[in-house]
MIPA-752183 format. One record per residue: residue number from 1; residue in one letter; x, y, z of N, C-alpha, C, O in turn. Coordinates in Angstrom, 3 decimals, always signed. Atoms other than C-alpha are relative to their C-alpha. Layout:
BEGIN
ROKOL   nr  rest    n_east   n_north      n_up   ca_east  ca_north     ca_up    c_east   c_north      c_up    o_east   o_north      o_up
ROKOL  NUM     a         X         Y         Z         X         Y         Z         X         Y         Z         X         Y         Z
...
//
This chain:
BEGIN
ROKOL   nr  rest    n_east   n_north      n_up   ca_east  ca_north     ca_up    c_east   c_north      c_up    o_east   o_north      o_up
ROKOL    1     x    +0.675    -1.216    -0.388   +14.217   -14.301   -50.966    +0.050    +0.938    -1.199    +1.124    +1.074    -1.785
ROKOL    2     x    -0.141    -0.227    +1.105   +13.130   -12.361   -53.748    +0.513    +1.413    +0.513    +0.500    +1.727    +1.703
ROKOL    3     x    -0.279    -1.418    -0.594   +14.448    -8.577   -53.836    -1.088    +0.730    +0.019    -0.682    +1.892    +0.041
ROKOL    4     x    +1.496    -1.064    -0.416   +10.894    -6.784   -53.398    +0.573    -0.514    +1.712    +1.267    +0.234    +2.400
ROKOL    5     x    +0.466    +0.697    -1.380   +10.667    -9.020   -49.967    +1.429    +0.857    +0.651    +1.076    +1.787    +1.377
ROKOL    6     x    -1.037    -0.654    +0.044   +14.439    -7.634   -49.471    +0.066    +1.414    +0.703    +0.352    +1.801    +1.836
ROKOL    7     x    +0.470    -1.361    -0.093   +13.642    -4.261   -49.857    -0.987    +0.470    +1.048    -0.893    +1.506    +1.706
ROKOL    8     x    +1.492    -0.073    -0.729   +10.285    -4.548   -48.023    +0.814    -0.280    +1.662    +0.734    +0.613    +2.505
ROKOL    9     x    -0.503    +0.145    -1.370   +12.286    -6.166   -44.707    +0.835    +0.753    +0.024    +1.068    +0.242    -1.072
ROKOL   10     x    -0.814    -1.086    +0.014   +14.710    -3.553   -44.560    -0.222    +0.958    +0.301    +0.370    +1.506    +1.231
ROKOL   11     x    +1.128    -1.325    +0.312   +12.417    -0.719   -45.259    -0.489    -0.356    +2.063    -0.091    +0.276    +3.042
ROKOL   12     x    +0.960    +0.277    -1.187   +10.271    -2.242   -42.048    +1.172    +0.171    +1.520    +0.970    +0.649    +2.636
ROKOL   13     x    -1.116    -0.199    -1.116   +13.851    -2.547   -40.075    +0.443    +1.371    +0.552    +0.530    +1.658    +1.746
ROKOL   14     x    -0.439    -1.320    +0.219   +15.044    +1.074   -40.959    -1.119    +0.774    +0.926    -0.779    +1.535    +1.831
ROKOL   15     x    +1.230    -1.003    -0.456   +11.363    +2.578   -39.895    +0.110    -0.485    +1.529    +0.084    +0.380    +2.404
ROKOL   16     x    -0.022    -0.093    -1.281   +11.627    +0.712   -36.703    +1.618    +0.431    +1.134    +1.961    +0.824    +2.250
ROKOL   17     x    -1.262    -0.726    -0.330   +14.854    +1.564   -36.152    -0.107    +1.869    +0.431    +0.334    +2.554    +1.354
ROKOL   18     x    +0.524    -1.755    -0.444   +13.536    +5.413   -36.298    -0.489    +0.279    +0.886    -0.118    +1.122    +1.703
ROKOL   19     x    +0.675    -0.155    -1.149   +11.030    +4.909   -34.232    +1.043    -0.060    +1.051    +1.520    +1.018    +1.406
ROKOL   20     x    -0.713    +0.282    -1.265   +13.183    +3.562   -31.406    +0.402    +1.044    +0.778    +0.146    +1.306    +1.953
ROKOL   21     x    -0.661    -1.213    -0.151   +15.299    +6.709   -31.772    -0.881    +0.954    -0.086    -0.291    +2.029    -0.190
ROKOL   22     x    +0.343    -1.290    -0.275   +12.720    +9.096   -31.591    -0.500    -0.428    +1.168    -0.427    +0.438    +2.040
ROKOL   23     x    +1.020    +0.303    -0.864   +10.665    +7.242   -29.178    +0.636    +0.240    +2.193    +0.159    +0.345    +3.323
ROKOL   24     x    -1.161    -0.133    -1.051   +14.206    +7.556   -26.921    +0.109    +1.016    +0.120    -0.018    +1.430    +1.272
ROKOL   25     x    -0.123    -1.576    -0.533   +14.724   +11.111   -27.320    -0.900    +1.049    +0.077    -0.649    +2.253    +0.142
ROKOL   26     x    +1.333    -0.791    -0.099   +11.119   +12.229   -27.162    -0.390    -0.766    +1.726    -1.295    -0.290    +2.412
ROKOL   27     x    +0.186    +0.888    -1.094   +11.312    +9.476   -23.905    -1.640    -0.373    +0.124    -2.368    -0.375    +1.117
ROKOL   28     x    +1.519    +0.676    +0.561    +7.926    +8.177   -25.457    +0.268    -1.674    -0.518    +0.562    -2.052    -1.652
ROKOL   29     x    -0.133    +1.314    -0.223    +8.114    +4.342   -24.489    -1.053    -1.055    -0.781    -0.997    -2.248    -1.076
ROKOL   30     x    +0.845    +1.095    +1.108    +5.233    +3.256   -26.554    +0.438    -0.087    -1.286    +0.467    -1.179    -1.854
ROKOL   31     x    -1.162    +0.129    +0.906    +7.341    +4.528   -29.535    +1.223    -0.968    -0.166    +1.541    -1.852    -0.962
ROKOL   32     x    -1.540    +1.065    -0.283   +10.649    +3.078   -28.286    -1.236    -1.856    -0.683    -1.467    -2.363    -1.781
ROKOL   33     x    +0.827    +1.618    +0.082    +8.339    -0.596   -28.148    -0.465    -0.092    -0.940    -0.907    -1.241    -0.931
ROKOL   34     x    +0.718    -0.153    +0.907    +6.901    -0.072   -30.949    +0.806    -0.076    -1.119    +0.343    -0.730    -2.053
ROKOL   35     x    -0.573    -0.173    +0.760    +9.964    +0.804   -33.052    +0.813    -1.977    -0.178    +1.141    -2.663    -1.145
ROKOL   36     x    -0.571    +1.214    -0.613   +11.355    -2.564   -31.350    -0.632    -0.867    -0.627    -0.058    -1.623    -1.410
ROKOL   37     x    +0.659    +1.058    +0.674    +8.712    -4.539   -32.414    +0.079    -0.112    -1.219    +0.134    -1.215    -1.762
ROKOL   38     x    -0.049    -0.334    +2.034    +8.856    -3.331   -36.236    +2.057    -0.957    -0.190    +2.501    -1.799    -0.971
ROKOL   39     x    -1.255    +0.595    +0.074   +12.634    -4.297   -35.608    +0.091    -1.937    +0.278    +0.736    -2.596    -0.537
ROKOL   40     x    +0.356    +0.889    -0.046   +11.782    -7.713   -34.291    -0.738    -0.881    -1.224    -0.312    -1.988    -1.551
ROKOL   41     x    +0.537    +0.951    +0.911    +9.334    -8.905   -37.064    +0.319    +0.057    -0.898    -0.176    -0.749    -1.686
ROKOL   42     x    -0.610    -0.065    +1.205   +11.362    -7.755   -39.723    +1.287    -1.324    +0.165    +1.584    -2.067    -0.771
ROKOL   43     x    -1.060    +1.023    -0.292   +14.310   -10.166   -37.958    -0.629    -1.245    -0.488    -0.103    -2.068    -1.236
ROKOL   44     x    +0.869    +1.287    +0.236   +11.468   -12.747   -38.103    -0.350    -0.849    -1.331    -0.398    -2.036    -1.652
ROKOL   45     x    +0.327    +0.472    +1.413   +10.492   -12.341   -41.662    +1.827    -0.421    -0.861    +2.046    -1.439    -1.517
ROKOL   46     x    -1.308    +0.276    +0.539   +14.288   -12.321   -42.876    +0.285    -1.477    +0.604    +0.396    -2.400    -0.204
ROKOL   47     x    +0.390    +2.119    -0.479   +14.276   -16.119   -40.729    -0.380    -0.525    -0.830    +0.279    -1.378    -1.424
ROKOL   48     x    +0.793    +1.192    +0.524   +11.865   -17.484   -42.408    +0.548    -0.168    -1.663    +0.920    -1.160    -2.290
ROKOL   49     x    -0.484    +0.035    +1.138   +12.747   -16.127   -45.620    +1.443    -1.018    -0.614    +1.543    -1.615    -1.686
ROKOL   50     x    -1.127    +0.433    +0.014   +16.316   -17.474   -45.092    -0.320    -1.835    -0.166    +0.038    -2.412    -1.193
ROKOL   51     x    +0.030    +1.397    -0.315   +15.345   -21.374   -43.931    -1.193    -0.139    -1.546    -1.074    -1.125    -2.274
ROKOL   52     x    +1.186    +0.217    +1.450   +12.261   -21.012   -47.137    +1.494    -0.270    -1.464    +1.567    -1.158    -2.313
ROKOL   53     x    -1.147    -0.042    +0.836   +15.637   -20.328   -49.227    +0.741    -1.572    +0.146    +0.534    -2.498    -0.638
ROKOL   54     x    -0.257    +1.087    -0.071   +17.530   -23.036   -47.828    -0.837    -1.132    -0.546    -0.320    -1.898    -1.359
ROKOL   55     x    +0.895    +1.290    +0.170   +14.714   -25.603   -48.213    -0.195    +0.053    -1.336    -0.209    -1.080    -1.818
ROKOL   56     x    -0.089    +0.163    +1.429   +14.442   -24.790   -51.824    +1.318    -0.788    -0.745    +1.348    -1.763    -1.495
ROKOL   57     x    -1.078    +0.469    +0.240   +17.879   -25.202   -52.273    +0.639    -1.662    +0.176    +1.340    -2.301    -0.609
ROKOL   58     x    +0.049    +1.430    -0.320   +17.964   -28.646   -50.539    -1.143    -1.148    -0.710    -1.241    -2.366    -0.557
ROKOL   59     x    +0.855    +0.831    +0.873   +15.043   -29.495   -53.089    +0.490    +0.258    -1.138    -0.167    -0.170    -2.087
ROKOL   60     x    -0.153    -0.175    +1.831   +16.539   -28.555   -56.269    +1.392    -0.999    -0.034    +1.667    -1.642    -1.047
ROKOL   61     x    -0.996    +1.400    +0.476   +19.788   -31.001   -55.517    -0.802    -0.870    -0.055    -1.008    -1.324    -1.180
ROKOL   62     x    +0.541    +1.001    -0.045   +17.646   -33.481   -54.327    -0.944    -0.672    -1.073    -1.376    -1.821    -0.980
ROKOL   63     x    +0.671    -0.253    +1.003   +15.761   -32.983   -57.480    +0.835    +0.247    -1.058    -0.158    +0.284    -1.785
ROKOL   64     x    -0.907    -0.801    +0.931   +18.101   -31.799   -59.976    +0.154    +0.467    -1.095    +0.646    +0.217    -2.195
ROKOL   65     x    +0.219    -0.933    +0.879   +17.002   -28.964   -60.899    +0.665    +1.112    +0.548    +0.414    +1.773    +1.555
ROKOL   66     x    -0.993    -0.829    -0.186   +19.645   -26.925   -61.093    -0.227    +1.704    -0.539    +0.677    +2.525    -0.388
//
């Protein structure tokens, strides 16, 4: 995972993370869901990123290119 992508899922976690919390103490539920979801696909992209990592890694022994 390079560090832009890093930065970038984080960033997307943090903002939905805000949302959530305003969306809770403004009791504005499309907010809350909304902040949730930004929190969700950032989990998603950090996944993929993670198993894309791995699978490199399991090609550069298998390969050995170190």
């Amino acid at each position: 995972m390079s560090v832009g992508d890093k930065f970038s899922n984080k960033a997307e976690e943090l903002k939905g993370r805000a949302k959530e919390a305003v969306g809770s103490a403004t009791d504005d539920d499309d907010l809350k869901n909304e902040g949730r979801a930004d929190q969700a696909s950032s989990a998603a992209k950090k996944g993929a990123e993670k198993v894309k990592d791995k699978a490199n890694e399991v090609a550069e022994k298998l390969t050995g290119d170190d």
